[in-house]
N, CA, C and O atoms as a printed pandas DataFrame, in Angstrom:
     atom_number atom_name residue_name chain_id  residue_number  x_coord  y_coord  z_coord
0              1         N          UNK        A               1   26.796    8.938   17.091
1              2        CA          UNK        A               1   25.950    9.873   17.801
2              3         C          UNK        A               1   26.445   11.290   17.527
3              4         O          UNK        A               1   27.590   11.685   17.746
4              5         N          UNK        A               2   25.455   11.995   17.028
5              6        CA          UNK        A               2   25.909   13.451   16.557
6              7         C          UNK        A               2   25.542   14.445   17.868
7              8         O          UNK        A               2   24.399   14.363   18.319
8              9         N          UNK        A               3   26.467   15.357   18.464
9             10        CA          UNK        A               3   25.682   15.723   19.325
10            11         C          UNK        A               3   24.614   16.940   18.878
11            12         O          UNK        A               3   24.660   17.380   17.730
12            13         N          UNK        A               4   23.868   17.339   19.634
13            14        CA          UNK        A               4   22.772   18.452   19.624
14            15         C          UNK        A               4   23.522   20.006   19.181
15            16         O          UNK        A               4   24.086   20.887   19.830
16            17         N          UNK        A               5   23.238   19.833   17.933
17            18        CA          UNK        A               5   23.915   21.582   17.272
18            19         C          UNK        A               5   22.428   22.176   16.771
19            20         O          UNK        A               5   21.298   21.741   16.547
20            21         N          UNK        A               6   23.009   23.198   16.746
21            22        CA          UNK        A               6   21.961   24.285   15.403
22            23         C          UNK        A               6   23.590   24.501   14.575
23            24         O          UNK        A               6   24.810   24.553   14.737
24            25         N          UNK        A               7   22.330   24.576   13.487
25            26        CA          UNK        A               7   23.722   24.811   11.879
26            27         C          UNK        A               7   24.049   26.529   12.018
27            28         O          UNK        A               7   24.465   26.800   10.892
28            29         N          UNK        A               8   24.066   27.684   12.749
29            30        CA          UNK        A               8   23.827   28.945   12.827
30            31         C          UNK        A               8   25.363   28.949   13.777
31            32         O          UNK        A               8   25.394   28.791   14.998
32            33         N          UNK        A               9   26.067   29.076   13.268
33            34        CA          UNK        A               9   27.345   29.197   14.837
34            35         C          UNK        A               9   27.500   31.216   15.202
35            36         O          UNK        A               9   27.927   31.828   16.181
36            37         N          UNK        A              10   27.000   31.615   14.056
37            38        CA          UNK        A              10   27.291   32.793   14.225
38            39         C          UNK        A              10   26.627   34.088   14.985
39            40         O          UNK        A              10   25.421   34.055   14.742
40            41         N          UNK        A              11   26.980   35.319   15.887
41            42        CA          UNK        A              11   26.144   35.607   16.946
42            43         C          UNK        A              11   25.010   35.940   15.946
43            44         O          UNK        A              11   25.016   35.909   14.716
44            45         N          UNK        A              12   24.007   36.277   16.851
45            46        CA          UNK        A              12   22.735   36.290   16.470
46            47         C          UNK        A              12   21.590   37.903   16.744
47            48         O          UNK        A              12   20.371   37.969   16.902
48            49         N          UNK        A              13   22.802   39.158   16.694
49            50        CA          UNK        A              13   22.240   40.226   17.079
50            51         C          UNK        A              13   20.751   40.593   16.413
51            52         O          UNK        A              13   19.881   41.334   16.871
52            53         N          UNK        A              14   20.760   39.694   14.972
53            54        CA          UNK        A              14   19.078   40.220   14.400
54            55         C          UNK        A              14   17.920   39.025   15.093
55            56         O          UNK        A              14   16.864   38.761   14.519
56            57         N          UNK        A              15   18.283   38.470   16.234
57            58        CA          UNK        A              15   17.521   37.041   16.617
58            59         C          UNK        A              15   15.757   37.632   16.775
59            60         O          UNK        A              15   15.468   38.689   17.337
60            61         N          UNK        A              16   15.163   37.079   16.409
61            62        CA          UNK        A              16   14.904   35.848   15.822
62            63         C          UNK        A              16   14.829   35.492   14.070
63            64         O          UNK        A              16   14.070   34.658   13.578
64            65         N          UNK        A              17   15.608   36.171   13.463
65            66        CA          UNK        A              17   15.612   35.693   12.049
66            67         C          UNK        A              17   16.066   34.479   11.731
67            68         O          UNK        A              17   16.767   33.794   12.475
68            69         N          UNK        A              18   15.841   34.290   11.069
69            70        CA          UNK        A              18   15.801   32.786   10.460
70            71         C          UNK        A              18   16.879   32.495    9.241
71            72         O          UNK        A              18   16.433   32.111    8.160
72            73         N          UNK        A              19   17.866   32.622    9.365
73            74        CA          UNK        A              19   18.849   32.079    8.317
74            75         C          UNK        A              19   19.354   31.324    7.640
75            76         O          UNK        A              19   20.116   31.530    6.695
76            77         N          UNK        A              20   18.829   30.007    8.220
77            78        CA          UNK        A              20   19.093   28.934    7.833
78            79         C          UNK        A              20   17.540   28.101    7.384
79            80         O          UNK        A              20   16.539   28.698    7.779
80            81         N          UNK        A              21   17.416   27.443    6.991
81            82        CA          UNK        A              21   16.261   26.383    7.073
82            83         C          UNK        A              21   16.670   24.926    6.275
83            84         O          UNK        A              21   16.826   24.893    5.054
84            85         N          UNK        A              22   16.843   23.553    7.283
85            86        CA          UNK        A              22   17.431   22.803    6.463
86            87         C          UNK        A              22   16.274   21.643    6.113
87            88         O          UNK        A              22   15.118   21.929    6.427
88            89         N          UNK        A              23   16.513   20.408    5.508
89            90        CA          UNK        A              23   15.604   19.441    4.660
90            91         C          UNK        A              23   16.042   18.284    5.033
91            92         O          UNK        A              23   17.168   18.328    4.535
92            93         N          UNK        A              24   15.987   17.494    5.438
93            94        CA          UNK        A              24   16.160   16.086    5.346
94            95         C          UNK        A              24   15.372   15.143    4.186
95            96         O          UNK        A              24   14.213   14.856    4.488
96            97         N          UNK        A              25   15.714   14.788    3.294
97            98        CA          UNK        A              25   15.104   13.856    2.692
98            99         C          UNK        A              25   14.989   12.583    2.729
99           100         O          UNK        A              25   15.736   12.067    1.898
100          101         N          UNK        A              26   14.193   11.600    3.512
101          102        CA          UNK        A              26   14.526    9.583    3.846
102          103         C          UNK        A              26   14.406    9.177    2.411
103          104         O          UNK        A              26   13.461    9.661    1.788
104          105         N          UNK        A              27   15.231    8.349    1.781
105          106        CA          UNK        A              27   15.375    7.436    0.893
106          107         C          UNK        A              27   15.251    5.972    1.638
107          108         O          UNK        A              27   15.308    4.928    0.988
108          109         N          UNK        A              28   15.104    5.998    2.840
109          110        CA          UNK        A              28   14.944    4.610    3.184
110          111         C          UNK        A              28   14.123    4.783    4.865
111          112         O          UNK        A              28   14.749    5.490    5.654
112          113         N          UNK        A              29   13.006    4.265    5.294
113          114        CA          UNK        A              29   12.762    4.173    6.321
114          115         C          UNK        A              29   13.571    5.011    7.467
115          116         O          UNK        A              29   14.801    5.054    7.496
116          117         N          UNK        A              30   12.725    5.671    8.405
117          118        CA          UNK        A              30   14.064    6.222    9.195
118          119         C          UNK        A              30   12.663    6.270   10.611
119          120         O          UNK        A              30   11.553    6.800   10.642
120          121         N          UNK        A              31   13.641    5.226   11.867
121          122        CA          UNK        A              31   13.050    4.800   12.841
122          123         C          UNK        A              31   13.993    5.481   14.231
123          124         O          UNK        A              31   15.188    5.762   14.144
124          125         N          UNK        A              32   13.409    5.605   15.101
125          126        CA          UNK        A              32   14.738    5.575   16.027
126          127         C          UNK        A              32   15.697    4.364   16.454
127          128         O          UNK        A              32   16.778    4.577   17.004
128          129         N          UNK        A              33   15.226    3.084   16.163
129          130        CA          UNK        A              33   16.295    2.504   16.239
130          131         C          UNK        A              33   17.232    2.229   14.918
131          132         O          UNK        A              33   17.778    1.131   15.018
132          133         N          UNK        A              34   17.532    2.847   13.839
133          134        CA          UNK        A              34   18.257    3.080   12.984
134          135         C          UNK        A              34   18.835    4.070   12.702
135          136         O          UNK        A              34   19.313    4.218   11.577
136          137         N          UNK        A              35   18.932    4.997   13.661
137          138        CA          UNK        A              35   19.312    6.426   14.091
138          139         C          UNK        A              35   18.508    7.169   13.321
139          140         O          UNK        A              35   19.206    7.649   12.428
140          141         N          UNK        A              36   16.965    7.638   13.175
141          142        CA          UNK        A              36   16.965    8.830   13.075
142          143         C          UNK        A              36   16.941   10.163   13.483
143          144         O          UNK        A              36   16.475   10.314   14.613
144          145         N          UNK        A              37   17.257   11.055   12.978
145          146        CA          UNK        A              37   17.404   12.517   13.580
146          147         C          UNK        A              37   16.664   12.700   14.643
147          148         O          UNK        A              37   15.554   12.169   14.666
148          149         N          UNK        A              38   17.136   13.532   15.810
149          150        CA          UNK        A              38   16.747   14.087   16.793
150          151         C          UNK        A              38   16.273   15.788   16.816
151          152         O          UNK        A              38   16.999   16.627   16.283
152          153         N          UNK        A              39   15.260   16.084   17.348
153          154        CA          UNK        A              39   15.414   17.295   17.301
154          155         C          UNK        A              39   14.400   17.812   17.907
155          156         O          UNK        A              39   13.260   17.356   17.815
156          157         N          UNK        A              40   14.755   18.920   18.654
157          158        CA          UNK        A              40   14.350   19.682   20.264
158          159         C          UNK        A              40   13.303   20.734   19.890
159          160         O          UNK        A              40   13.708   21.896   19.852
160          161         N          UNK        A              41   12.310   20.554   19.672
161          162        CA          UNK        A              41   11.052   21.061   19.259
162          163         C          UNK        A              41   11.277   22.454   20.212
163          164         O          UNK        A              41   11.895   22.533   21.274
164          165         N          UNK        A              42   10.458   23.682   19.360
165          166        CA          UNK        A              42   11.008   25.206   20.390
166          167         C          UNK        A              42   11.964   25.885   20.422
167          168         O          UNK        A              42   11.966   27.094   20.657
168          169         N          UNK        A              43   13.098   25.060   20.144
169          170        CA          UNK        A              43   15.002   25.964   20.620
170          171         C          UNK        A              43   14.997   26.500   19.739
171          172         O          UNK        A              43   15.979   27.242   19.757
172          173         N          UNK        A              44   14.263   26.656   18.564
173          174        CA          UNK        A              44   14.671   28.001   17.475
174          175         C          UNK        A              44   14.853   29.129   17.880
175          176         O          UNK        A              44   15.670   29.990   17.557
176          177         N          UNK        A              45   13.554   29.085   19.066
177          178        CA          UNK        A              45   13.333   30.793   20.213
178          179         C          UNK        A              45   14.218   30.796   20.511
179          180         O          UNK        A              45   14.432   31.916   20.976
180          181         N          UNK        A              46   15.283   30.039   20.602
181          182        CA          UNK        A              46   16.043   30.286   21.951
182          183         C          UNK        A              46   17.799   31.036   21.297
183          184         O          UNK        A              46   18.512   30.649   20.371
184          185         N          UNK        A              47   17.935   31.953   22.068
185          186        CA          UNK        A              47   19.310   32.790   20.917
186          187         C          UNK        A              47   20.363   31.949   20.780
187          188         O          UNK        A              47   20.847   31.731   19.669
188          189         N          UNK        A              48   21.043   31.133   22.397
189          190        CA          UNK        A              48   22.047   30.575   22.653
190          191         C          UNK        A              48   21.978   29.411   21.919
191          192         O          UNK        A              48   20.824   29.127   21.598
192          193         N          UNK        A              49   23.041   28.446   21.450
193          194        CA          UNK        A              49   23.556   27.236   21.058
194          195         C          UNK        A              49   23.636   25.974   22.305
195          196         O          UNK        A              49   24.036   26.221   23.442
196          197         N          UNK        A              50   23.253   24.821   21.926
197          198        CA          UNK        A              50   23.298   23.957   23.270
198          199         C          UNK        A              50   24.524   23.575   23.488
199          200         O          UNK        A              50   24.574   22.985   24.567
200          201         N          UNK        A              51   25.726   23.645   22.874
201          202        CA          UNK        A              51   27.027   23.402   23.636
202          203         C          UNK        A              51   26.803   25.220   24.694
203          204         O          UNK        A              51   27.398   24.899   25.722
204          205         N          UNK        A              52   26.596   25.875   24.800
205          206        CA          UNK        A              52   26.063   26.785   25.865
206          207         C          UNK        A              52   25.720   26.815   27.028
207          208         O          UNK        A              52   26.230   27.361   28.006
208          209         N          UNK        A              53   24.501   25.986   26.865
209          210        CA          UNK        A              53   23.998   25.669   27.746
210          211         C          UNK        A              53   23.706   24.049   28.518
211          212         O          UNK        A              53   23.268   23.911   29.660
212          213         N          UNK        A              54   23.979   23.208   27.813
213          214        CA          UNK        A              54   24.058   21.691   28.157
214          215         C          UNK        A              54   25.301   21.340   28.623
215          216         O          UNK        A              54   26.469   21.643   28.383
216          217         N          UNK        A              55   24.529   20.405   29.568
217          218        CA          UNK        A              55   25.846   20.054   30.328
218          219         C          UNK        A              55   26.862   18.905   29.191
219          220         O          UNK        A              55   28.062   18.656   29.081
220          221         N          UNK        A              56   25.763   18.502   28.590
221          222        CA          UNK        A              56   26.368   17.209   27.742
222          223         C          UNK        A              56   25.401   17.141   26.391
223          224         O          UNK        A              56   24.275   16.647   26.441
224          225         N          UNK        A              57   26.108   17.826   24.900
225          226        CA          UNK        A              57   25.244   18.136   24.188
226          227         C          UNK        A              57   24.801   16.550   23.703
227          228         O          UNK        A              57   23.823   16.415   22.968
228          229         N          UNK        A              58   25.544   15.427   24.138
229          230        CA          UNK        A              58   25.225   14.083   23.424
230          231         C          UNK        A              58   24.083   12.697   24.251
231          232         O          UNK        A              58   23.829   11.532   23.943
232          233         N          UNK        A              59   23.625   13.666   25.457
233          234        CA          UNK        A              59   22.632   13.122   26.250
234          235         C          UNK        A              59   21.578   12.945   25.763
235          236         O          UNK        A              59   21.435   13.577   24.717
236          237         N          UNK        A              60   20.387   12.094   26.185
237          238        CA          UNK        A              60   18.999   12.647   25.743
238          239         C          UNK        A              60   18.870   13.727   26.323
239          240         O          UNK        A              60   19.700   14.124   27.141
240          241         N          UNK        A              61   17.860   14.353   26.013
241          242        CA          UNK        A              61   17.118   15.804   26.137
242          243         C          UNK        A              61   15.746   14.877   26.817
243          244         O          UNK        A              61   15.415   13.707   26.626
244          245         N          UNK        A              62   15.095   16.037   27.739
245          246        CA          UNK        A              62   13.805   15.640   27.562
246          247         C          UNK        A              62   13.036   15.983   27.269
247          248         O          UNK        A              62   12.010   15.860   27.938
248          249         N          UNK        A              63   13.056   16.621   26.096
249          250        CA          UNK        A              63   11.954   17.048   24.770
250          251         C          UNK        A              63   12.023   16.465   23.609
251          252         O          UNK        A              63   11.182   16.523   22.713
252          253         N          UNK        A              64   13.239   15.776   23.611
253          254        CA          UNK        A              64   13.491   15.354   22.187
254          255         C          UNK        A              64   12.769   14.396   21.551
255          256         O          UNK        A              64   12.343   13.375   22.092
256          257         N          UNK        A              65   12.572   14.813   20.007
257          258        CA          UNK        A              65   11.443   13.906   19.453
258          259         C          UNK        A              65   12.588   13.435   18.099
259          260         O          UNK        A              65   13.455   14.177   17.637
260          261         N          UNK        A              66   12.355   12.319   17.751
261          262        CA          UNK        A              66   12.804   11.508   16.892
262          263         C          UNK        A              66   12.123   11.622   15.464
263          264         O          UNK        A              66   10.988   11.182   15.284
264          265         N          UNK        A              67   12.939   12.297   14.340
265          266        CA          UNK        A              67   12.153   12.197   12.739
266          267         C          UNK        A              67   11.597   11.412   12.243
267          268         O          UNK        A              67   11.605   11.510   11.016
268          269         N          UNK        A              68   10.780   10.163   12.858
269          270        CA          UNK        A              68   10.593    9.290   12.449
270          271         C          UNK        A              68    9.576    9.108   10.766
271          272         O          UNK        A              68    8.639    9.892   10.618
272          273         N          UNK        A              69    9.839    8.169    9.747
273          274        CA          UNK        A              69    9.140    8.685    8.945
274          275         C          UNK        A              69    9.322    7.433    7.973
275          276         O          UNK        A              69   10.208    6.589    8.104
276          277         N          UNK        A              70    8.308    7.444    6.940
277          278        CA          UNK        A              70    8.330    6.461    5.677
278          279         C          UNK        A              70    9.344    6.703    4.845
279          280         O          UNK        A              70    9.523    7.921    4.849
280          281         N          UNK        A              71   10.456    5.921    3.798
281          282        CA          UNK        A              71   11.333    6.247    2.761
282          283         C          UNK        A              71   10.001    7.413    1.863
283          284         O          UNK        A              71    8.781    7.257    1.925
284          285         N          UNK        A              72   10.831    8.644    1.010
285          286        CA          UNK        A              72   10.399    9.525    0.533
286          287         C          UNK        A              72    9.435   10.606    1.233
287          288         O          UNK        A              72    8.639   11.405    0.741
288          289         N          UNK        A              73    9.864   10.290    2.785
289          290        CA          UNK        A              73    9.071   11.479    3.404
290          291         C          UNK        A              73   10.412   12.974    3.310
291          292         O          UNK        A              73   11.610   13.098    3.053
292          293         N          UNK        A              74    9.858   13.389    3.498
293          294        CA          UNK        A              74   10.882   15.214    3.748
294          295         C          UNK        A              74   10.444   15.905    4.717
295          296         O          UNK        A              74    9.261   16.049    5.025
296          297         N          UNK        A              75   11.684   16.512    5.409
297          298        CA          UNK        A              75   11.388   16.838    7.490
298          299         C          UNK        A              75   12.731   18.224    6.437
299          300         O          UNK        A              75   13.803   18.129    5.838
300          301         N          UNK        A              76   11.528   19.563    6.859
301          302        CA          UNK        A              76   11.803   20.882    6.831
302          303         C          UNK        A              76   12.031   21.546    7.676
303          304         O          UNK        A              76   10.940   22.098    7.819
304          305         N          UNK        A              77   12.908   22.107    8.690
305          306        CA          UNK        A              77   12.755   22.764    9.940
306          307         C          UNK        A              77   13.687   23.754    9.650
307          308         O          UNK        A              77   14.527   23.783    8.750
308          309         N          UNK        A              78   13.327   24.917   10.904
309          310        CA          UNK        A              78   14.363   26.100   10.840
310          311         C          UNK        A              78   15.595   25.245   11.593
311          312         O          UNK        A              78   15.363   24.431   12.487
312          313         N          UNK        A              79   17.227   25.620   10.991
313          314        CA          UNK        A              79   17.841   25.121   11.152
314          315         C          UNK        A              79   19.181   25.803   12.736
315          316         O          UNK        A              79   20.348   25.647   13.094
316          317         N          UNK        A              80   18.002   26.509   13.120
317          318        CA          UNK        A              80   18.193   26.575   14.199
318          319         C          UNK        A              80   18.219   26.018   15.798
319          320         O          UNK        A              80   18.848   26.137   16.850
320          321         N          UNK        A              81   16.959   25.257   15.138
321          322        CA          UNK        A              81   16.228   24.227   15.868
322          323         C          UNK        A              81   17.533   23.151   16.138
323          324         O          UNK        A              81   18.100   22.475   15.279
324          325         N          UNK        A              82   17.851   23.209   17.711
325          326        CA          UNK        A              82   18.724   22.160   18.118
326          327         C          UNK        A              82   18.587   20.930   17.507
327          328         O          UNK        A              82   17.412   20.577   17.401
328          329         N          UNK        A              83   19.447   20.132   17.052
329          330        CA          UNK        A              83   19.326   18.560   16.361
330          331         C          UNK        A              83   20.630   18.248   16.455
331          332         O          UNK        A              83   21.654   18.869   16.740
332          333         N          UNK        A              84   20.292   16.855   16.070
333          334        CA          UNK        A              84   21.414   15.660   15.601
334          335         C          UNK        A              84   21.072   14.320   15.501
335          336         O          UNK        A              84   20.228   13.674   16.122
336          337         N          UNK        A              85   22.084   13.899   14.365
337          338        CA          UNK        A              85   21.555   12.470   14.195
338          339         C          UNK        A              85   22.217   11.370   15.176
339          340         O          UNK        A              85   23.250   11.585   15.811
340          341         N          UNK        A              86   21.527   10.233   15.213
341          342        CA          UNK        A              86   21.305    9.345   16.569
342          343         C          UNK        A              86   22.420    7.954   15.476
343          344         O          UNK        A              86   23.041    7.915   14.413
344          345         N          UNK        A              87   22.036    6.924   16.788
345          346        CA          UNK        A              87   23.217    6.020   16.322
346          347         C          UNK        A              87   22.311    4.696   15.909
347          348         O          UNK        A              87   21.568    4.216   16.764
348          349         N          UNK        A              88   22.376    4.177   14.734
349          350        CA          UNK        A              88   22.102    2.742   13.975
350          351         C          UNK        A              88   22.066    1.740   15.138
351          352         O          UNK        A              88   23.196    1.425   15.509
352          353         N          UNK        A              89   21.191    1.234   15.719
353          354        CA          UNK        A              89   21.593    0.015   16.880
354          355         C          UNK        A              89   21.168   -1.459   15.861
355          356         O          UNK        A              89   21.612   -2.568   16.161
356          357         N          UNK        A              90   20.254   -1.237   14.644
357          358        CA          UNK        A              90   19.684   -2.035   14.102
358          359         C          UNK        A              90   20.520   -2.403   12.802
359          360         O          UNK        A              90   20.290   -3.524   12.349
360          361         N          UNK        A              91   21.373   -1.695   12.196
361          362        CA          UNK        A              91   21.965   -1.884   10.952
362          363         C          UNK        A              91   21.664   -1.547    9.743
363          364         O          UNK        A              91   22.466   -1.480    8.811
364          365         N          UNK        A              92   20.087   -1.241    9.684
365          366        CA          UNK        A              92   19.641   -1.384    8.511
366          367         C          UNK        A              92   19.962   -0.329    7.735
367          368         O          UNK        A              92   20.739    0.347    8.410
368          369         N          UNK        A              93   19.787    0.201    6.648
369          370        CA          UNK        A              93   20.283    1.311    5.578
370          371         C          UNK        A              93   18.775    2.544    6.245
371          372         O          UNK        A              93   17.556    2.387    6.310
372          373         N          UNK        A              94   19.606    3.572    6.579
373          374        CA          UNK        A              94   18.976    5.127    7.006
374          375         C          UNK        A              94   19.620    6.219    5.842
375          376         O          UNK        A              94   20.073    7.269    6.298
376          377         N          UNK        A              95   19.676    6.004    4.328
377          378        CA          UNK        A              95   19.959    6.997    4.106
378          379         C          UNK        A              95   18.958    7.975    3.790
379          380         O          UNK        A              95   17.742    7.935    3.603
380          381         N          UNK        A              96   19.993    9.017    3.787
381          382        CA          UNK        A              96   19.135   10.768    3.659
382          383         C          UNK        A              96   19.946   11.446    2.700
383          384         O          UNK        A              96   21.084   11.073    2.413
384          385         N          UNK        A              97   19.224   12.699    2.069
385          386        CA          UNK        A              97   20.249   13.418    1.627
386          387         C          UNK        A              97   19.565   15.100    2.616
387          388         O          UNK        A              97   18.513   15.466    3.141
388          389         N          UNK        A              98   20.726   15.556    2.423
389          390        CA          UNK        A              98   20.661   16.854    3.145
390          391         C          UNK        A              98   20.224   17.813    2.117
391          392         O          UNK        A              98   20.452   17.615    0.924
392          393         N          UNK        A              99   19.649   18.767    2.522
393          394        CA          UNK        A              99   19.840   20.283    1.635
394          395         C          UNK        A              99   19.744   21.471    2.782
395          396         O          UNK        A              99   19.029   21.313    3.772
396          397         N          UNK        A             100   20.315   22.358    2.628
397          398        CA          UNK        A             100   20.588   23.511    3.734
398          399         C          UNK        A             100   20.166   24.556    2.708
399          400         O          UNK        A             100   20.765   24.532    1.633
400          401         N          UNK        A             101   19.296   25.392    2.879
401          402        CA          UNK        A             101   18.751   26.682    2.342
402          403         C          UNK        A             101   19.219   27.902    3.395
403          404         O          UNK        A             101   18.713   28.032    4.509
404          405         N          UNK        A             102   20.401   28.885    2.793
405          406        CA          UNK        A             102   20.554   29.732    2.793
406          407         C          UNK        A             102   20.191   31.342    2.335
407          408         O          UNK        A             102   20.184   31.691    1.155
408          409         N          UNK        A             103   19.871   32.319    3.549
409          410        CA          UNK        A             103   19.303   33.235    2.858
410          411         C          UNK        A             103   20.345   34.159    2.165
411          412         O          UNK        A             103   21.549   33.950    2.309
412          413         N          UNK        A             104   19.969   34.961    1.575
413          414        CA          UNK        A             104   20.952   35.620    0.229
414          415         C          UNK        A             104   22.123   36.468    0.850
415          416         O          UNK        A             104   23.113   36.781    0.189
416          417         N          UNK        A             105   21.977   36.749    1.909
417          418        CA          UNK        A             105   22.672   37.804    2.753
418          419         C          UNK        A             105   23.942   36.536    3.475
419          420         O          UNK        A             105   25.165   36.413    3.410
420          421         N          UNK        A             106   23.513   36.249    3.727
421          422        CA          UNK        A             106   24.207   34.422    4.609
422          423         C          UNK        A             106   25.729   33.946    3.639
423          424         O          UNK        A             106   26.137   34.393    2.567
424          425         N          UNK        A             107   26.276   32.913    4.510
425          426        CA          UNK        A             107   27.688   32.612    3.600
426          427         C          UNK        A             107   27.002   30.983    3.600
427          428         O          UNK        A             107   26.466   30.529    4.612
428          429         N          UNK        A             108   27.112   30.203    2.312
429          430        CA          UNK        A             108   26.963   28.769    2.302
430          431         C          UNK        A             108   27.792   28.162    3.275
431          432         O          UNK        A             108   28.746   28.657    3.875
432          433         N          UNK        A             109   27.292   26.986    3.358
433          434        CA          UNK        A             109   28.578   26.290    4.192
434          435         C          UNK        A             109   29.665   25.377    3.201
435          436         O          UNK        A             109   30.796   25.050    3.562
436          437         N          UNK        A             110   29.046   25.049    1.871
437          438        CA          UNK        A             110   30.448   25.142    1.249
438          439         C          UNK        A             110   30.614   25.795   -0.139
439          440         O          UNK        A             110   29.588   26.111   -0.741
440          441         N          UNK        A             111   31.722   26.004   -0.651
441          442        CA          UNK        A             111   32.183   27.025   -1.269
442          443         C          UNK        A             111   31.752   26.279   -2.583
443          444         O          UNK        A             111   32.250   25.190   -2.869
444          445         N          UNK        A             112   30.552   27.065   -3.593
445          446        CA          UNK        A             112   30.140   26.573   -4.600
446          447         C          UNK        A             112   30.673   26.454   -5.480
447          448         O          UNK        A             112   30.659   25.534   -6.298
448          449         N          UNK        A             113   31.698   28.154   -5.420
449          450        CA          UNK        A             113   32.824   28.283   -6.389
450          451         C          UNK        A             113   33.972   27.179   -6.584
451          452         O          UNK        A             113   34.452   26.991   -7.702
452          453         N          UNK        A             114   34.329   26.568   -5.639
453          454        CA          UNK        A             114   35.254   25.625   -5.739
454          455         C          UNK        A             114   35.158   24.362   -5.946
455          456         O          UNK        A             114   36.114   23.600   -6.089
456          457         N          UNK        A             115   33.824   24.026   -5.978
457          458        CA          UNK        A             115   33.079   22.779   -6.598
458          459         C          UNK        A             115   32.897   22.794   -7.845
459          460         O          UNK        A             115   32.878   21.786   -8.552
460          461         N          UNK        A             116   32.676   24.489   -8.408
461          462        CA          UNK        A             116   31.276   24.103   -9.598
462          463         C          UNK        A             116   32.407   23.924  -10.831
463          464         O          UNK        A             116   33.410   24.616  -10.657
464          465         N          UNK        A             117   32.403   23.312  -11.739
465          466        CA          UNK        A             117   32.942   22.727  -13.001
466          467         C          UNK        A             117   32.782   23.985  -13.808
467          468         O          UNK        A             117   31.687   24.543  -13.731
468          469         N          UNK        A             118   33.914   24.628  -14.738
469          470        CA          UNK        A             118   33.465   25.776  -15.686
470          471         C          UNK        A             118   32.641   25.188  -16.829
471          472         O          UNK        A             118   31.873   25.917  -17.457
472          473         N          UNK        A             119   32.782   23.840  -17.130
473          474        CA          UNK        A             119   31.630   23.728  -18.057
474          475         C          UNK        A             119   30.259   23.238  -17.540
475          476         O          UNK        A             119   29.620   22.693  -18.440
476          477         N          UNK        A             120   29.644   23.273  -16.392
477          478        CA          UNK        A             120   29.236   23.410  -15.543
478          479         C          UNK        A             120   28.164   24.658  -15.815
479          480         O          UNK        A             120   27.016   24.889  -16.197
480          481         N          UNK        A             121   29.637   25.425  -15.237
481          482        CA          UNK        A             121   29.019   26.542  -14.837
482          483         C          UNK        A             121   28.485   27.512  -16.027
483          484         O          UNK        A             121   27.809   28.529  -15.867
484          485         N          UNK        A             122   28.955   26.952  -17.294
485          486        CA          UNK        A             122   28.927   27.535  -18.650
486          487         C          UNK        A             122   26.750   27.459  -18.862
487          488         O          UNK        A             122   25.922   28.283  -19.252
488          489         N          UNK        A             123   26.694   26.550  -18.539
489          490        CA          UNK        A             123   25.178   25.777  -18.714
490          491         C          UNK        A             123   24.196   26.388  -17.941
491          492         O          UNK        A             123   23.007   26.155  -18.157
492          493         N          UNK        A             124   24.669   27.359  -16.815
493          494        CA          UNK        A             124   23.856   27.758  -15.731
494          495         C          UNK        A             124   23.038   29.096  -16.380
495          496         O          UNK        A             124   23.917   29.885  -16.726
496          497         N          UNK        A             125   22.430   29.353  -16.516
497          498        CA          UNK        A             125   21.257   31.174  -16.484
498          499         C          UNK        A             125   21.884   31.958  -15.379
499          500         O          UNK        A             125   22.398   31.600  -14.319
500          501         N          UNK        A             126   21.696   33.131  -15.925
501          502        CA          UNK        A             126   21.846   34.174  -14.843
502          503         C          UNK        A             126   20.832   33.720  -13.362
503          504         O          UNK        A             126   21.481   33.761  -12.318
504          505         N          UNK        A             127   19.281   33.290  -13.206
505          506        CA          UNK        A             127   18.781   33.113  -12.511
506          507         C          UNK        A             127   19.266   32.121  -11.569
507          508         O          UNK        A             127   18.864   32.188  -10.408
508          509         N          UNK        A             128   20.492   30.747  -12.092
509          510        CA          UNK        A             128   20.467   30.018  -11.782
510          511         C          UNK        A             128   21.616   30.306  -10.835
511          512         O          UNK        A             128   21.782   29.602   -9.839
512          513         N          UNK        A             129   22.419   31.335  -11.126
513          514        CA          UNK        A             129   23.807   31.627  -10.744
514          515         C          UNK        A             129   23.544   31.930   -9.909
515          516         O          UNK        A             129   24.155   31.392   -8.985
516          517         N          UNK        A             130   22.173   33.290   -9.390
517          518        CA          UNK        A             130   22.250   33.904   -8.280
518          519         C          UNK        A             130   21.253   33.135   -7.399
519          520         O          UNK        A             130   21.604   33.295   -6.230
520          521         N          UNK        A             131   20.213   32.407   -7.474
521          522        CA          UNK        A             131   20.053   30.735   -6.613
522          523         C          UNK        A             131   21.150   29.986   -5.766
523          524         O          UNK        A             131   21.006   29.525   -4.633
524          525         N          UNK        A             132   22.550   29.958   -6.746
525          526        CA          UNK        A             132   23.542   29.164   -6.545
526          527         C          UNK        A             132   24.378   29.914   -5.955
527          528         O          UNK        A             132   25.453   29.390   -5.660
528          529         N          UNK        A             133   24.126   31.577   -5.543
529          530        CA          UNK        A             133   25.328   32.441   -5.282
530          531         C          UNK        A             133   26.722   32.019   -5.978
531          532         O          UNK        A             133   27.720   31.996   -5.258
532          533         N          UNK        A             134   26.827   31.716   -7.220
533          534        CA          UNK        A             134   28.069   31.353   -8.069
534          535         C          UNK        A             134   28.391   32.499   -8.894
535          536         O          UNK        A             134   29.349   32.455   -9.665
């Protein structure tokens, strides 16, 4: 059980901009009883973070709506929007892959430079570099 975050930890004096926007991609069925994602429709408006304001960020909510969706669907939201992923009661395979879109001004959340391979990085375009902030 993941509790209820926004990916944004940082204050928010330009609020309501939008800095983040993340992706979920299902590669496999995703139900609520196989944990899929949770997420609190509205709290983008909202400036504060729910460890803030919740008494217990790992409770239900009572707004919360469940990603539910076919393998090869894709769930886009501002990644402000309170979420978290829920817990497998069924077993079956829920994978996803993530992507987090950062705006140009913004810091990634991980360091591309220290991933990216120099021959790698040899292969990349100028266009591709500054996409990749590398």
């Amino acid at each position: 059980m993941q509790p209820l975050h926004g990916d944004w930890k940082k204050p928010r004096p330009d609020f309501p901009k939008v800095h983040l926007v993340n992706s979920i991609w299902a590669l496999d069925d995703l139900c609520k009883e196989n944990g899929a994602p949770r997420i609190i429709p509205g709290t983008h408006l909202r400036p504060e973070l729910p460890e803030d304001v919740l008494e217990d960020t790992e409770a239900t909510h009572p707004q919360e709506v469940y990603l539910e969706c076919p393998a090869g669907s894709i769930m886009i939201f501002n990644a402000h929007t309170w979420h978290g992923g829920t817990i497998n009661y069924i077993g079956s395979r829920r994978r996803v892959l993530h992507g987090l879109y950062v705006s140009a001004d913004g810091v990634q959340q991980q360091d591309q430079r220290k991933w990216l391979r120099p021959e790698t990085a040899l292969r990349l375009n100028q266009a591709q570099r500054k996409l990749l902030g590398v």
